[in-house]
PyMOL Python script that loads the backbone (N, CA, C, O; Angstrom):
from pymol import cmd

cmd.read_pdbstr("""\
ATOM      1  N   UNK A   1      15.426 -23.231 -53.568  1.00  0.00           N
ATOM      2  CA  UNK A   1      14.066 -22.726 -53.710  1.00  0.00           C
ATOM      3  C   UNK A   1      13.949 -21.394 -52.975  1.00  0.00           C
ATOM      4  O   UNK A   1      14.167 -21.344 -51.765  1.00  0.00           O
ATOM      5  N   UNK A   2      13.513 -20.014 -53.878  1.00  0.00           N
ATOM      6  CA  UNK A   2      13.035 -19.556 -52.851  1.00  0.00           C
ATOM      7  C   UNK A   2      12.168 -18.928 -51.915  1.00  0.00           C
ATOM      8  O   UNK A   2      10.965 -18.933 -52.174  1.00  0.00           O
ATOM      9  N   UNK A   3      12.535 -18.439 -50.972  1.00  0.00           N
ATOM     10  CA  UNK A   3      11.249 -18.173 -50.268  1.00  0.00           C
ATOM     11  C   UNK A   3      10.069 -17.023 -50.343  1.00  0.00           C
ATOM     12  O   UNK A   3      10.543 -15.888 -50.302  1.00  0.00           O
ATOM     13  N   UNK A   4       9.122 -17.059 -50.410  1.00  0.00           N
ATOM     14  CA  UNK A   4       8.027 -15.934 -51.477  1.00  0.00           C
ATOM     15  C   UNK A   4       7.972 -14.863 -49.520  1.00  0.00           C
ATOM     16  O   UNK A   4       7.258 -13.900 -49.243  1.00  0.00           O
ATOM     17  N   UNK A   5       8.602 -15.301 -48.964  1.00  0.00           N
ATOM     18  CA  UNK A   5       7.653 -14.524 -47.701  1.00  0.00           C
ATOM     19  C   UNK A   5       9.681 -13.558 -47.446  1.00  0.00           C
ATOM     20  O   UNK A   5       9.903 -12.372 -47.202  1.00  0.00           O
ATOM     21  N   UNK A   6      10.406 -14.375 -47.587  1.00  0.00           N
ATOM     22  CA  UNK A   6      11.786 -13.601 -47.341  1.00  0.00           C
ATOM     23  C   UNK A   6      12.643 -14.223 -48.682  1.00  0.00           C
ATOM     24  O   UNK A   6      13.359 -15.224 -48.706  1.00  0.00           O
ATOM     25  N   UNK A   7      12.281 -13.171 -49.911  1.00  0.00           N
ATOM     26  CA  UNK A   7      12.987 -13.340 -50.855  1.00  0.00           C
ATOM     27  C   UNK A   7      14.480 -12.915 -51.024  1.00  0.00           C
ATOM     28  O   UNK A   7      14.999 -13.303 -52.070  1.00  0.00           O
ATOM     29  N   UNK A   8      15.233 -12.209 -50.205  1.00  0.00           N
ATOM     30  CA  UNK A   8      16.464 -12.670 -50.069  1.00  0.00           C
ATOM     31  C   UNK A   8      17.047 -12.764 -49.070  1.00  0.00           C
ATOM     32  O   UNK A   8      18.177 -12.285 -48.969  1.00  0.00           O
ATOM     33  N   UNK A   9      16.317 -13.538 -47.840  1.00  0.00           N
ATOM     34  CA  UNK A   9      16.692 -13.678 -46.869  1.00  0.00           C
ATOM     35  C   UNK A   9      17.265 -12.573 -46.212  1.00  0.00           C
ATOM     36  O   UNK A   9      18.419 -12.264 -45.919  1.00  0.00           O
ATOM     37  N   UNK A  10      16.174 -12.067 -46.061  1.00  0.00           N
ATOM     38  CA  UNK A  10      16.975 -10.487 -45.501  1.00  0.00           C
ATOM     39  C   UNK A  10      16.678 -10.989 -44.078  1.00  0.00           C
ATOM     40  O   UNK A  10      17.578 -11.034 -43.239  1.00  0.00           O
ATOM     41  N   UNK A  11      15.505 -11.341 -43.823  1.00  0.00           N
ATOM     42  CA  UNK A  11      14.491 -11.254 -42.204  1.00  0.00           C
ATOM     43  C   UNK A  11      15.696 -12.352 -41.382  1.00  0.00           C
ATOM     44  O   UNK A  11      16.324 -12.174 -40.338  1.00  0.00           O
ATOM     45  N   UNK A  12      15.688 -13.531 -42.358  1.00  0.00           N
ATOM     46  CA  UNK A  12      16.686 -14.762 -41.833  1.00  0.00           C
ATOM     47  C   UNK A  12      17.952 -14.091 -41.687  1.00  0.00           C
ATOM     48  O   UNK A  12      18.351 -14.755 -40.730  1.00  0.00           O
ATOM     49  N   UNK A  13      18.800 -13.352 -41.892  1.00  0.00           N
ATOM     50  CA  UNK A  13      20.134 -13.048 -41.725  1.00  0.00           C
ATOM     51  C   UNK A  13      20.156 -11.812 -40.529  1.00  0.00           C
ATOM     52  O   UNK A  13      21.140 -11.461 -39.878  1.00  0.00           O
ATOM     53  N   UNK A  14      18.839 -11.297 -40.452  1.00  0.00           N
ATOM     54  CA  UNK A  14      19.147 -10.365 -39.532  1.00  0.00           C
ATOM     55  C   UNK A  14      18.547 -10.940 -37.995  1.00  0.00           C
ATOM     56  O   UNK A  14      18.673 -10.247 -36.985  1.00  0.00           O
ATOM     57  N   UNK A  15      17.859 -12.349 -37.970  1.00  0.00           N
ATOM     58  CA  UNK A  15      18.101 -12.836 -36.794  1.00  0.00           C
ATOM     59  C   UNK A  15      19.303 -13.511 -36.406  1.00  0.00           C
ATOM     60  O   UNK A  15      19.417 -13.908 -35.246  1.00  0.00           O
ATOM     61  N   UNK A  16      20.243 -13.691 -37.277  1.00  0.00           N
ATOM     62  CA  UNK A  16      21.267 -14.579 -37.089  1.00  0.00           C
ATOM     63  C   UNK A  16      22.475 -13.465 -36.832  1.00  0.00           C
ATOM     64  O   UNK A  16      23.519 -13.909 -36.355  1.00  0.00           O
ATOM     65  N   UNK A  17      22.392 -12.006 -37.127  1.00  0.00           N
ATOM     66  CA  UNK A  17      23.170 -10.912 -36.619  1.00  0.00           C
ATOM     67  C   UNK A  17      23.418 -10.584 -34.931  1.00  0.00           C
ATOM     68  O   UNK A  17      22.646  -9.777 -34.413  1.00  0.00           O
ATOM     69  N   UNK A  18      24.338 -11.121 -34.210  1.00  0.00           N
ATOM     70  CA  UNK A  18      24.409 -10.468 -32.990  1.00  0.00           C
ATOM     71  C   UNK A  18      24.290  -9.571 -32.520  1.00  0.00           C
ATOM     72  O   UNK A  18      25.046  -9.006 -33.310  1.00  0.00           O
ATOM     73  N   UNK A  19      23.953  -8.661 -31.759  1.00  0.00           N
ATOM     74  CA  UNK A  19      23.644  -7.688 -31.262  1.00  0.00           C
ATOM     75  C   UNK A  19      23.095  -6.431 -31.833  1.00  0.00           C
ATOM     76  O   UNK A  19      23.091  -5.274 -31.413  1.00  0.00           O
ATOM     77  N   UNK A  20      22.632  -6.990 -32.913  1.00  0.00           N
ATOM     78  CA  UNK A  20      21.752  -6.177 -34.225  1.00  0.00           C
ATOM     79  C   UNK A  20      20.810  -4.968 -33.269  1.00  0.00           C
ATOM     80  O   UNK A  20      20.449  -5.296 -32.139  1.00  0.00           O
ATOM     81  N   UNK A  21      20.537  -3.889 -33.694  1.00  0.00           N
ATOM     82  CA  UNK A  21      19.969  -2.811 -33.072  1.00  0.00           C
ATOM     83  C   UNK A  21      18.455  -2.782 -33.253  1.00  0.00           C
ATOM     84  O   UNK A  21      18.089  -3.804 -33.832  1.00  0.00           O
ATOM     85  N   UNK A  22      17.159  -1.719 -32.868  1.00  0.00           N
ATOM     86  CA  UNK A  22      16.136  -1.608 -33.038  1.00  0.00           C
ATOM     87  C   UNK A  22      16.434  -1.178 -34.938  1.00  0.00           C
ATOM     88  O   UNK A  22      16.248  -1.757 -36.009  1.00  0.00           O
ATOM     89  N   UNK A  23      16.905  -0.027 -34.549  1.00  0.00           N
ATOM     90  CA  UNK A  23      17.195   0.796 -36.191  1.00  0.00           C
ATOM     91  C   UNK A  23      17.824  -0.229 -36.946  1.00  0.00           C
ATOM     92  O   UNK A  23      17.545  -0.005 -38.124  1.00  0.00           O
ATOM     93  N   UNK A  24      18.431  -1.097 -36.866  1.00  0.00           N
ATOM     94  CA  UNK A  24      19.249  -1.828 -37.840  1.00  0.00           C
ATOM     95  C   UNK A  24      18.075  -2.938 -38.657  1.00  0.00           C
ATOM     96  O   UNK A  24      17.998  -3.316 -39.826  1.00  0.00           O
ATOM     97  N   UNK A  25      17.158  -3.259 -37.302  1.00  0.00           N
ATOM     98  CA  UNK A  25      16.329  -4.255 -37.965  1.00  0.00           C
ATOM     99  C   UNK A  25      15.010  -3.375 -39.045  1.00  0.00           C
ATOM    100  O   UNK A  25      14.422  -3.741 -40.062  1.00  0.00           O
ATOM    101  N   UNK A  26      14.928  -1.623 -37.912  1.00  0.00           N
ATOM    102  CA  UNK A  26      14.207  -1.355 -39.088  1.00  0.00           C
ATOM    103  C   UNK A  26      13.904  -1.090 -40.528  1.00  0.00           C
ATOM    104  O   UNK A  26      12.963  -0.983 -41.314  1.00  0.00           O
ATOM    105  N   UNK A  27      15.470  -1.030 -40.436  1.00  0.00           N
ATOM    106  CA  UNK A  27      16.057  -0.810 -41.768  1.00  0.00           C
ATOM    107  C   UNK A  27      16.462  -1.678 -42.717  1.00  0.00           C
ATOM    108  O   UNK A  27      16.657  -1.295 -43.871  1.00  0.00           O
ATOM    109  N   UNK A  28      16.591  -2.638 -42.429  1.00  0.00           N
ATOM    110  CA  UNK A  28      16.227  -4.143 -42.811  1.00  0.00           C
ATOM    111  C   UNK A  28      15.048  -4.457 -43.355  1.00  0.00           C
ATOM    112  O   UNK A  28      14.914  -4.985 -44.459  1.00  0.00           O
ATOM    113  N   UNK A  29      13.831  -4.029 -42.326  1.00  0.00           N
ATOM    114  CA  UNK A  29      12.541  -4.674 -42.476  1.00  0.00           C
ATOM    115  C   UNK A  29      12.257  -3.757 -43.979  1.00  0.00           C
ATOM    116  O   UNK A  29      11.829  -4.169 -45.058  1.00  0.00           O
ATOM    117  N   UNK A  30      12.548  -2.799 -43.692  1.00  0.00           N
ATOM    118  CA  UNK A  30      12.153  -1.708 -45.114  1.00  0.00           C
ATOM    119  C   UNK A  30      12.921  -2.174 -46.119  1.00  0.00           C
ATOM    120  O   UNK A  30      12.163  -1.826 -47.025  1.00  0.00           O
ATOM    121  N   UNK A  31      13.958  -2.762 -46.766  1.00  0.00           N
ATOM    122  CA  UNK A  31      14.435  -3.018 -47.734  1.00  0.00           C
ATOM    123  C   UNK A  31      13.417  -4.516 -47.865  1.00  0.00           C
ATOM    124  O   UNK A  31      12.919  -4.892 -48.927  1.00  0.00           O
ATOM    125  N   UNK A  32      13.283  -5.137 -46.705  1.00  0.00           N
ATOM    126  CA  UNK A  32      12.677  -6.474 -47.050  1.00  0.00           C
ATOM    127  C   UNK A  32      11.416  -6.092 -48.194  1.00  0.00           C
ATOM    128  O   UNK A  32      11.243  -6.462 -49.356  1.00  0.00           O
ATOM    129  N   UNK A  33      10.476  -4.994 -47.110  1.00  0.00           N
ATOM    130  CA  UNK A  33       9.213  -4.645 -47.595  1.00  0.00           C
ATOM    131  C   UNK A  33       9.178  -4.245 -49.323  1.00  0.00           C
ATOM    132  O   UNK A  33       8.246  -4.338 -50.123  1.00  0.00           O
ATOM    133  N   UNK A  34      10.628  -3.758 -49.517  1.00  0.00           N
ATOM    134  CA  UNK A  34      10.680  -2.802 -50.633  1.00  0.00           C
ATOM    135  C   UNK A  34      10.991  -4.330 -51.886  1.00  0.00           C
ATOM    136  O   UNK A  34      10.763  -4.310 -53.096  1.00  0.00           O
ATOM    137  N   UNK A  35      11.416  -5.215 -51.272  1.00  0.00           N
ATOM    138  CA  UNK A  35      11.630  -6.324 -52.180  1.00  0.00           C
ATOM    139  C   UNK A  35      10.529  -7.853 -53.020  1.00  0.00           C
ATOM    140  O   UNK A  35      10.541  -8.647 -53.961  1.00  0.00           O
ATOM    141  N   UNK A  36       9.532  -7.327 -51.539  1.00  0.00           N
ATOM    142  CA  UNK A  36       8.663  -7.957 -52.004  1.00  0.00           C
ATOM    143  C   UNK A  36       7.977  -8.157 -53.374  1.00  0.00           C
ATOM    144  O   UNK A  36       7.797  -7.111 -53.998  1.00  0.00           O
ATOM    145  N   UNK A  37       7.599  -9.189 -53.906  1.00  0.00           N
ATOM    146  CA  UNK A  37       6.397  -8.754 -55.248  1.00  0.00           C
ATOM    147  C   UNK A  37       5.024  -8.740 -54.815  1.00  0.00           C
ATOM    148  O   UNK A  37       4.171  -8.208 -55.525  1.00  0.00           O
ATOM    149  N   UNK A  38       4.830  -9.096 -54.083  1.00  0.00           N
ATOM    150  CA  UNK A  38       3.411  -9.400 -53.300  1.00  0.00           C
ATOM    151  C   UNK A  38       2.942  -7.959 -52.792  1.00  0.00           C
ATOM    152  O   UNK A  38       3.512  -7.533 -51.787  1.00  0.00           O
ATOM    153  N   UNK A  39       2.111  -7.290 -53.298  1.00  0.00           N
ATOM    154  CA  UNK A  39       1.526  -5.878 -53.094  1.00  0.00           C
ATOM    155  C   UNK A  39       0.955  -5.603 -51.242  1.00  0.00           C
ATOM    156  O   UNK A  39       0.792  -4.569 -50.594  1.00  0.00           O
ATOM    157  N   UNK A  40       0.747  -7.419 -50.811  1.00  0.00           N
ATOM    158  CA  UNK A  40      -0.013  -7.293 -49.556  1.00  0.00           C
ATOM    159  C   UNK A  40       0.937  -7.478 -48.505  1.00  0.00           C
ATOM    160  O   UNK A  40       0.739  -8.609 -48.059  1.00  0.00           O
ATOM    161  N   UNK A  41       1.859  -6.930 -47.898  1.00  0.00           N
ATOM    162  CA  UNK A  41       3.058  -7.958 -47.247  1.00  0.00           C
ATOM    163  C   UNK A  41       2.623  -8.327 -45.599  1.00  0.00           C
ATOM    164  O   UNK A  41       3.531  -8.730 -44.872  1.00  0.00           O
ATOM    165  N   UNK A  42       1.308  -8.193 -45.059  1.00  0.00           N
ATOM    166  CA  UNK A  42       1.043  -8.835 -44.228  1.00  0.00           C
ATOM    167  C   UNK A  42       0.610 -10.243 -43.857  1.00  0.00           C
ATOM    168  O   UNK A  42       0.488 -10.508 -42.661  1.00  0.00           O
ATOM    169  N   UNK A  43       0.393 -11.072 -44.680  1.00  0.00           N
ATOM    170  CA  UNK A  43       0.689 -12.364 -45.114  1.00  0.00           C
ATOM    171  C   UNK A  43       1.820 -12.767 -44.761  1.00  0.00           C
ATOM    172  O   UNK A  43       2.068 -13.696 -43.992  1.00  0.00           O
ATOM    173  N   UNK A  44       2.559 -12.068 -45.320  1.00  0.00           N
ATOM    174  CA  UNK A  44       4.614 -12.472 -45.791  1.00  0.00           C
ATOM    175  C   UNK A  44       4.749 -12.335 -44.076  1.00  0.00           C
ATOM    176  O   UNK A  44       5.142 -13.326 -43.461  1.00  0.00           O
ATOM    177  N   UNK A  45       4.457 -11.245 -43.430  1.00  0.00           N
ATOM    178  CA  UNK A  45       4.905 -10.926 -41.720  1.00  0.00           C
ATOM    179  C   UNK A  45       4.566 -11.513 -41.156  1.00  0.00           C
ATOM    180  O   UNK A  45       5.472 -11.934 -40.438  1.00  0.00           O
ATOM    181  N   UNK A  46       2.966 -12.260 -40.757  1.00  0.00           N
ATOM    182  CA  UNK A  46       2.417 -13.308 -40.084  1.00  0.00           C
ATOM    183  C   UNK A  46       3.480 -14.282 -40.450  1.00  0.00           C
ATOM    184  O   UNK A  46       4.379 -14.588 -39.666  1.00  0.00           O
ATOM    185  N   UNK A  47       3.376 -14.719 -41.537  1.00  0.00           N
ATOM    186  CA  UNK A  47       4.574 -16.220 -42.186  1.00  0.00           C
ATOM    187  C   UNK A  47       5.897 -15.908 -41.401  1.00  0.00           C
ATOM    188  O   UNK A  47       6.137 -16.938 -40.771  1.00  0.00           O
ATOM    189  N   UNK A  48       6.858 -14.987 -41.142  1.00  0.00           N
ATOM    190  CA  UNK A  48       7.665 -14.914 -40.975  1.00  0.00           C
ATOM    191  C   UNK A  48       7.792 -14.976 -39.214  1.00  0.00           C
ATOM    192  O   UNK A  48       8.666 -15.539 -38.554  1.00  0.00           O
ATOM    193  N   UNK A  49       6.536 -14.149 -38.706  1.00  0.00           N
ATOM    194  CA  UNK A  49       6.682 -14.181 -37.127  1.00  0.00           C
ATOM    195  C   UNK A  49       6.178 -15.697 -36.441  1.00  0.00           C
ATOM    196  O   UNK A  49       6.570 -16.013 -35.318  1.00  0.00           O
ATOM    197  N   UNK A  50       5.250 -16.606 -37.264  1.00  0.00           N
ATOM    198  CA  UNK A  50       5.390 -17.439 -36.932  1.00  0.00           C
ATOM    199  C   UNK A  50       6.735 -18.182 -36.881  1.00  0.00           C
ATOM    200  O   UNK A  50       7.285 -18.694 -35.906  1.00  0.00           O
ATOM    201  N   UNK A  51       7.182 -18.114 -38.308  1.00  0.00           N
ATOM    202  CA  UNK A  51       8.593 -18.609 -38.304  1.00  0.00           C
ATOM    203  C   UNK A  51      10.062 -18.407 -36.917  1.00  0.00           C
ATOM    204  O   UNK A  51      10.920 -19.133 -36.416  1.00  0.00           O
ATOM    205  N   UNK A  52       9.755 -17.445 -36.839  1.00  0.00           N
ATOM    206  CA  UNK A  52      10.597 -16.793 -35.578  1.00  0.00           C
ATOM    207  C   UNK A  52      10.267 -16.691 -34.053  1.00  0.00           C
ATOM    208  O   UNK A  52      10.937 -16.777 -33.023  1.00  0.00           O
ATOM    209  N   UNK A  53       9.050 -16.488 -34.323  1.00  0.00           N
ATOM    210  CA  UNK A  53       8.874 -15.419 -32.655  1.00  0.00           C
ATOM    211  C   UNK A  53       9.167 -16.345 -31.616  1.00  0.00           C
ATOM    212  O   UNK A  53       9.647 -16.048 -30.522  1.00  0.00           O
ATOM    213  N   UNK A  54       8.772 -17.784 -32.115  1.00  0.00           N
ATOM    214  CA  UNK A  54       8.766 -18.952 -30.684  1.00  0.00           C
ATOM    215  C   UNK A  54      10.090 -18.796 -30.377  1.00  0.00           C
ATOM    216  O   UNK A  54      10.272 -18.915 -29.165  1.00  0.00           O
ATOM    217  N   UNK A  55      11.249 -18.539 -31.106  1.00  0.00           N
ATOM    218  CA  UNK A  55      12.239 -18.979 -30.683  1.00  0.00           C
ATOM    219  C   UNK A  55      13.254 -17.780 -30.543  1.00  0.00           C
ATOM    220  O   UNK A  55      14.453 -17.832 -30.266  1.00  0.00           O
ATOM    221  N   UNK A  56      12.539 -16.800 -30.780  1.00  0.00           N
ATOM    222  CA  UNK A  56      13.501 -15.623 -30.590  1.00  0.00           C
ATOM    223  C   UNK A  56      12.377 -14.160 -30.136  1.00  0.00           C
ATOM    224  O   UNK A  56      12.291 -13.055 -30.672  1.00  0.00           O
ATOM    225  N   UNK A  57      11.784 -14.626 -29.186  1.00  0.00           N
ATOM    226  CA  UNK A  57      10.510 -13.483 -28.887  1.00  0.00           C
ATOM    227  C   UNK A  57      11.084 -12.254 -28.290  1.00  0.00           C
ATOM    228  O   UNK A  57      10.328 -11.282 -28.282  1.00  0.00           O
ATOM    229  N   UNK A  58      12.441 -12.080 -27.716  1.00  0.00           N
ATOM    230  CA  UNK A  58      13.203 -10.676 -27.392  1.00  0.00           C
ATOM    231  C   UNK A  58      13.802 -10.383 -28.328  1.00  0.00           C
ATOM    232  O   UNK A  58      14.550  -9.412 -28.215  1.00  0.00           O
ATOM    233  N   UNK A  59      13.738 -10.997 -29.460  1.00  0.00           N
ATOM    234  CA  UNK A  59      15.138 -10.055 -30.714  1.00  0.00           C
ATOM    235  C   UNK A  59      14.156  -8.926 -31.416  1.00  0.00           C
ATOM    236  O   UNK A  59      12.967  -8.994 -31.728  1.00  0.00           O
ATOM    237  N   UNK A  60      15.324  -7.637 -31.567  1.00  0.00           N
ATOM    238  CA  UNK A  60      14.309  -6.437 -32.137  1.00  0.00           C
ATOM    239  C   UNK A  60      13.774  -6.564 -33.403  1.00  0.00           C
ATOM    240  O   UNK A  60      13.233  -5.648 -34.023  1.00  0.00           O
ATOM    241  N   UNK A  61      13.987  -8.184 -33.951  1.00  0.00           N
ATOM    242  CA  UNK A  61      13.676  -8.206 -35.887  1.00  0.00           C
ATOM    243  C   UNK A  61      12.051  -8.578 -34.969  1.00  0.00           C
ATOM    244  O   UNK A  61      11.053  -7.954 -35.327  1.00  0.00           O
ATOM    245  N   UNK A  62      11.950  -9.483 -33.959  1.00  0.00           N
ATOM    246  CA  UNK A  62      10.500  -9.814 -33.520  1.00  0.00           C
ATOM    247  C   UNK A  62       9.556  -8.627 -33.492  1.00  0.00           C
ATOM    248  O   UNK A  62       8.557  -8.576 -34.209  1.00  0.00           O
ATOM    249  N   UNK A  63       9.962  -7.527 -32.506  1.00  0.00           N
ATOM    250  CA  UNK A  63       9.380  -6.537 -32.189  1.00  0.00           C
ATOM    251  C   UNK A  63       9.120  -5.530 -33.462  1.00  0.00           C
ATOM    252  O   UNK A  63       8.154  -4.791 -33.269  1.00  0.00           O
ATOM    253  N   UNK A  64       9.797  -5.345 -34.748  1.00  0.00           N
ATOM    254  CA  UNK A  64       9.804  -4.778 -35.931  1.00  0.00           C
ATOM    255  C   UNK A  64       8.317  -5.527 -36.679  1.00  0.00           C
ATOM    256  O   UNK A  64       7.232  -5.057 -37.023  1.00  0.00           O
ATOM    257  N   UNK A  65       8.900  -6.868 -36.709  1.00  0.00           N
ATOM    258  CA  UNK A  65       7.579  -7.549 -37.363  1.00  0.00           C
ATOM    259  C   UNK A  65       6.039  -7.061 -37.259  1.00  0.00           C
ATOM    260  O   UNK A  65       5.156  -6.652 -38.013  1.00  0.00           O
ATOM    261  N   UNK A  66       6.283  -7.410 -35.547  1.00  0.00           N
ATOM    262  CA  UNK A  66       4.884  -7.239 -34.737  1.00  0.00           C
ATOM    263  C   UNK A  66       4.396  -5.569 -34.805  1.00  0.00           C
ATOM    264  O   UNK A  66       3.230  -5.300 -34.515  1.00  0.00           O
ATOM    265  N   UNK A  67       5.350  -4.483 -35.203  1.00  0.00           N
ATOM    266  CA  UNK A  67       4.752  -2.937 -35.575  1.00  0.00           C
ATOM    267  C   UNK A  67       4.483  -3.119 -36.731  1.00  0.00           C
ATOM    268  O   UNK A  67       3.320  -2.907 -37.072  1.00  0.00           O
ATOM    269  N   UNK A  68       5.566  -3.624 -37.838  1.00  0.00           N
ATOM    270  CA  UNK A  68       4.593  -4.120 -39.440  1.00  0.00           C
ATOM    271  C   UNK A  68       3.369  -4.437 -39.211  1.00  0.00           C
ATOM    272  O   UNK A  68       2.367  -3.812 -39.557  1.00  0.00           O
ATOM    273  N   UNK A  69       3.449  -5.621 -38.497  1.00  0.00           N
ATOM    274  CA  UNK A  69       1.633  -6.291 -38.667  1.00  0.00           C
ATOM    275  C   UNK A  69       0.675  -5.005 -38.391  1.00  0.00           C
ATOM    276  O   UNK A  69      -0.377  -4.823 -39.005  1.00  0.00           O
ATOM    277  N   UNK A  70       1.154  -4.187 -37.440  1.00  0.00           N
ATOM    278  CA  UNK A  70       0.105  -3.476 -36.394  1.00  0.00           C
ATOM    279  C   UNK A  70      -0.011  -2.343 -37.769  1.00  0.00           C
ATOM    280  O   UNK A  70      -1.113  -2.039 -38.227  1.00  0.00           O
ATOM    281  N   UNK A  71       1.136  -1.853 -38.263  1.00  0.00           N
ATOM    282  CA  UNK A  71       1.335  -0.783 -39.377  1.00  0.00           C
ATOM    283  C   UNK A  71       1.718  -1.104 -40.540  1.00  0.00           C
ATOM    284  O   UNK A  71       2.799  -0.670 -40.939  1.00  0.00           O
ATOM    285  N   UNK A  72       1.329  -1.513 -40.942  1.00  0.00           N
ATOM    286  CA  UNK A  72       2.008  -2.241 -42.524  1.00  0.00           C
ATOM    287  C   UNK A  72       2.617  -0.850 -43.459  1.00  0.00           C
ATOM    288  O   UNK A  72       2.083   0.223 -43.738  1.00  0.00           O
ATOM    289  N   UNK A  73       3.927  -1.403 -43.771  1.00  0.00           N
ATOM    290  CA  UNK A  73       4.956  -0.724 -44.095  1.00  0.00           C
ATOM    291  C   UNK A  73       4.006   0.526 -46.170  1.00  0.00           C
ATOM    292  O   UNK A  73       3.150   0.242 -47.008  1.00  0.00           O
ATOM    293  N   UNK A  74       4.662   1.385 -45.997  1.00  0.00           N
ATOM    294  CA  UNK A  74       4.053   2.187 -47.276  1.00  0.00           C
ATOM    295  C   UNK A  74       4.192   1.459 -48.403  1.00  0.00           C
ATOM    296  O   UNK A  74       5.116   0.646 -48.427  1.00  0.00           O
ATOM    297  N   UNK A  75       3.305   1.591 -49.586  1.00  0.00           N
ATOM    298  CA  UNK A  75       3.000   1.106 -50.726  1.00  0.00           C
ATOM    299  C   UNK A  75       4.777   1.395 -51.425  1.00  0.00           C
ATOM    300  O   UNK A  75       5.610   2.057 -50.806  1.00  0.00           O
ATOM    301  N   UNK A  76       5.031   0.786 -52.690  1.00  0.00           N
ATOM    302  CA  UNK A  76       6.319   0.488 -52.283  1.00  0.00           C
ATOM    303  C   UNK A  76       6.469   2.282 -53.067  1.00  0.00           C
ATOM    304  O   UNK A  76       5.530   3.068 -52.936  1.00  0.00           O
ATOM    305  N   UNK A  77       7.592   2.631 -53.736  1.00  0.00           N
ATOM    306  CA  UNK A  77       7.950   3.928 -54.228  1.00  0.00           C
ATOM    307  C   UNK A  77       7.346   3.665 -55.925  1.00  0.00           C
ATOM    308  O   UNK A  77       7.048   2.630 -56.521  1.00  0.00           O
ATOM    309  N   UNK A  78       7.339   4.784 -56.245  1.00  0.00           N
ATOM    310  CA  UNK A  78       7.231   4.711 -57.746  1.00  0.00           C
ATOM    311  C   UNK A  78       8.172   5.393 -58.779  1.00  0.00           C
ATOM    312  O   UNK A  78       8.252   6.619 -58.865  1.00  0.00           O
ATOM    313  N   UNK A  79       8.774   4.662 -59.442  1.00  0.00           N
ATOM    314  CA  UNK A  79      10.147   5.232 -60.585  1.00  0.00           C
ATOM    315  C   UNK A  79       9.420   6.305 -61.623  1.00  0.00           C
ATOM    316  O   UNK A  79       8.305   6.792 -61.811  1.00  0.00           O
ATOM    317  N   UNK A  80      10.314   6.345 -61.992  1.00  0.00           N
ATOM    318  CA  UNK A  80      10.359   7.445 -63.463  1.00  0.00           C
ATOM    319  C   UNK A  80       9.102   8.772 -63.528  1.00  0.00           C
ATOM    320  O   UNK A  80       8.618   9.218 -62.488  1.00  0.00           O
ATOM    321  N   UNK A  81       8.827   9.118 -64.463  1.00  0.00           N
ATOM    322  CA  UNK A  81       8.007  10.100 -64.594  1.00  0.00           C
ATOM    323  C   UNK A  81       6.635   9.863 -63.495  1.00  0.00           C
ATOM    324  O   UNK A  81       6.081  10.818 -62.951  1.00  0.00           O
ATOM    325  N   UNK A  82       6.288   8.678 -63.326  1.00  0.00           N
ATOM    326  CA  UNK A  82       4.970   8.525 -61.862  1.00  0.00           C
ATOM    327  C   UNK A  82       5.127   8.580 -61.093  1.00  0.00           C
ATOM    328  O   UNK A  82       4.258   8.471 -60.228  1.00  0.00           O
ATOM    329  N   UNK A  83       6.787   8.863 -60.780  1.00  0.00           N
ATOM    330  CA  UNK A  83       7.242   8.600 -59.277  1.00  0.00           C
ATOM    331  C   UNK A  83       7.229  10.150 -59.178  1.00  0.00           C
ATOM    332  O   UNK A  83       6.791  10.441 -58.065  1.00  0.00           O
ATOM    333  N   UNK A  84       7.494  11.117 -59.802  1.00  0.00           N
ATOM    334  CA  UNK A  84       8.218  12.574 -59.866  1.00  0.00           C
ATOM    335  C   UNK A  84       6.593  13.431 -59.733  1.00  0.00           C
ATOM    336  O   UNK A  84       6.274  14.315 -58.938  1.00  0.00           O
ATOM    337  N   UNK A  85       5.725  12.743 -60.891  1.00  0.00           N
ATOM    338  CA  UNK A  85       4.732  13.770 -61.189  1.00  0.00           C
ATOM    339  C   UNK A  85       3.711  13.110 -60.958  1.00  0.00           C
ATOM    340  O   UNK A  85       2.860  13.997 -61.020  1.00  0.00           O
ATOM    341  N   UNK A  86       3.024  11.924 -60.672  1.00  0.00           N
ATOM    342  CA  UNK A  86       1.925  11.253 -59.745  1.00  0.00           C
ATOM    343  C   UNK A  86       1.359  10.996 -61.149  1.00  0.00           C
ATOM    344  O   UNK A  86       1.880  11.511 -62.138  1.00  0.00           O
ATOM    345  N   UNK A  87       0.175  10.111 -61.235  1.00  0.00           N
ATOM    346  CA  UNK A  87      -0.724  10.188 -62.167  1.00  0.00           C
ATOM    347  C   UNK A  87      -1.880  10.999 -62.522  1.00  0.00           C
ATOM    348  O   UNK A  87      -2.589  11.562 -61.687  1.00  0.00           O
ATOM    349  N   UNK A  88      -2.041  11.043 -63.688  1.00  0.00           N
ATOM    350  CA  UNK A  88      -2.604  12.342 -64.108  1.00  0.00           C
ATOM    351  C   UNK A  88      -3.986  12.069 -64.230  1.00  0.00           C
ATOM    352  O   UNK A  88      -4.763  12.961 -64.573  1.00  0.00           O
TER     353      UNK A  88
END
""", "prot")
cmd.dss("prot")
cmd.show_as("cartoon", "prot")
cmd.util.cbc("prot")
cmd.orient("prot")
C-alpha cells in the first residue's frame, strides 16, 4: 500500500541514512515535495513529523520538516509551453 503523505518513501529512507547532511535532507525534502499529488503538502509534513520527530527529534530530515511547515516548499514547476511562457 502506498503511502499518500511519503509516496516513495523518500522522507522514510532518508531517516534511515547515517550521517545524512542538512543539504542532503534538503534535497530530499524537495524531490519529496516535487512528487507529491496533493497541491497542499502541509498536511503530508504534519503526517510525517508526527511520524518521526518523537523518535528522531535531532536528525536534520526533523529540522527540514519543521522549516517546510514554517515555509511550505514552491508550487511545484510547470512543463512545456506554461512552464517557458506563463499563461496568457
Amino acid at each position: 500500500m502506498k503511502d499518500a503523505s511519503d509516496p516513495k518513501n523518500l522522507i522514510r529512507e532518508a531517516y534511515r541514512i547515517e550521517g545524512i547532511t542538512d543539504g542532503e535532507c534538503r534535497s530530499i525534502f524537495m524531490d519529496w515535495a516535487l512528487s507529491l499529488t496533493d497541491p497542499d503538502p502541509l498536511p503530508h509534513i504534519r503526517t510525517l513529523l508526527d511520524r518521526y520527530r518523537s523518535d528522531a527529534p535531532d536528525h536534520p530530515m526533523t529540522a527540514v520538516l519543521e522549516q517546510g511547515l514554517a515555509n511550505p516548499p514552491a508550487a511545484k514547476r510547470r512543463g512545456g509551453r506554461a512552464g517557458r511562457v506563463g499563461q496568457g
